[in-house]
C-alpha positions in Angstrom: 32.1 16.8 9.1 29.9 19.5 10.3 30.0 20.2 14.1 26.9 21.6 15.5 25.7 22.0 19.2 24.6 18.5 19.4 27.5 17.3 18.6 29.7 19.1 20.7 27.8 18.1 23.3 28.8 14.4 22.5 32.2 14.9 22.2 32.0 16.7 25.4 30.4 14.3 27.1 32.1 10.8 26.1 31.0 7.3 27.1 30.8 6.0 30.7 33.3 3.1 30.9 33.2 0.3 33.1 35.8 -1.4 34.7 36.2 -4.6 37.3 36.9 -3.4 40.7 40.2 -5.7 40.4 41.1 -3.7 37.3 44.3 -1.1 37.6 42.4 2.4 36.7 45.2 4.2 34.2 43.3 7.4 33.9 44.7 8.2 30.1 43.6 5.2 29.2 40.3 5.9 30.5 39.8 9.4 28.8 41.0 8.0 25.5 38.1 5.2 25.2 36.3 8.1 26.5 37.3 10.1 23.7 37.3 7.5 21.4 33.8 6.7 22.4 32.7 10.4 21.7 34.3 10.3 18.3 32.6 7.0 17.4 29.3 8.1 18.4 29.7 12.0 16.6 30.4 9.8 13.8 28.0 7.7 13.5 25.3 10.8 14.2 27.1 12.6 11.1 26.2 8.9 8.9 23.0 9.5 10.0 22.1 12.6 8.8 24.0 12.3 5.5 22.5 9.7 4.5 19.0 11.1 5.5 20.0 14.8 3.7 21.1 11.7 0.7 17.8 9.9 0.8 15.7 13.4 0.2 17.7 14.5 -2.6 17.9 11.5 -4.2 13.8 10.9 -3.7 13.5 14.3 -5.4 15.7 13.6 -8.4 13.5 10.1 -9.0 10.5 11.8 -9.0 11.5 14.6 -11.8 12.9 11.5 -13.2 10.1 9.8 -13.2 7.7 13.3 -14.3 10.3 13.1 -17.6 10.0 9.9 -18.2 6.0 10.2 -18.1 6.4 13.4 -20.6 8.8 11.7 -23.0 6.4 8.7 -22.9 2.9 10.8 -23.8 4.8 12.6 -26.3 6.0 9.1 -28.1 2.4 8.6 -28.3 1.2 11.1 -29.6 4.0 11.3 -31.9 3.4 7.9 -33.3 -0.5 8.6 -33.4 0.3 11.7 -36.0 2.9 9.4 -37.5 -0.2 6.5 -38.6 -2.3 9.1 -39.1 0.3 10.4 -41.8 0.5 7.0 -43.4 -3.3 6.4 -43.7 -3.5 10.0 -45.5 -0.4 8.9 -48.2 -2.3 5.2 -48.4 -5.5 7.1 -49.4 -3.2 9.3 -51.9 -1.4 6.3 -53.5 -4.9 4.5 -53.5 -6.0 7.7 -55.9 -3.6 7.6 -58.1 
């Protein structure tokens, strides 16, 4: 997981937790969901931009996909134009003879 700035800052700044007044405050308890919260969060920023730095690569690779496609597709064309082309000419041979 790559750890920049941003999310250093989250780790260092944790979640706010709320407790009932009634509660018992247990301090390492509290720093751990803290913690835990931080982690969580850095986490699901890291998801984030993954799967965003996923989404562009994988939009790229369609698209020369789909440029090779359109190639392989003109070329069949043109390669079964040359192809009846060839078949009229030998017709017209045959139709000599």
């Amino acid at each position: 997981m790559e750890t920049g700035p941003y999310q250093w800052a989250l780790l260092r700044r944790g979640i706010t937790t709320k407790v009932d007044v009634e509660d018992e405050r247990i301090p390492v308890l509290q720093q751990a969901m803290e913690y835990t919260g931080a982690v969580g969060t850095m986490v699901m920023d890291e998801l984030v931009y993954v799967h965003e730095r996923t989404e562009t690569g994988l939009g790229m690779a369609m698209n020369g996909i789909e440029q090779e496609v359109t190639r392989v597709d003109e070329a069949v064309v043109e390669h079964t134009t040359l192809i009846a082309e060839a078949q009229g000419d030998i017709e017209n041979l045959i139709a000599r003879d």
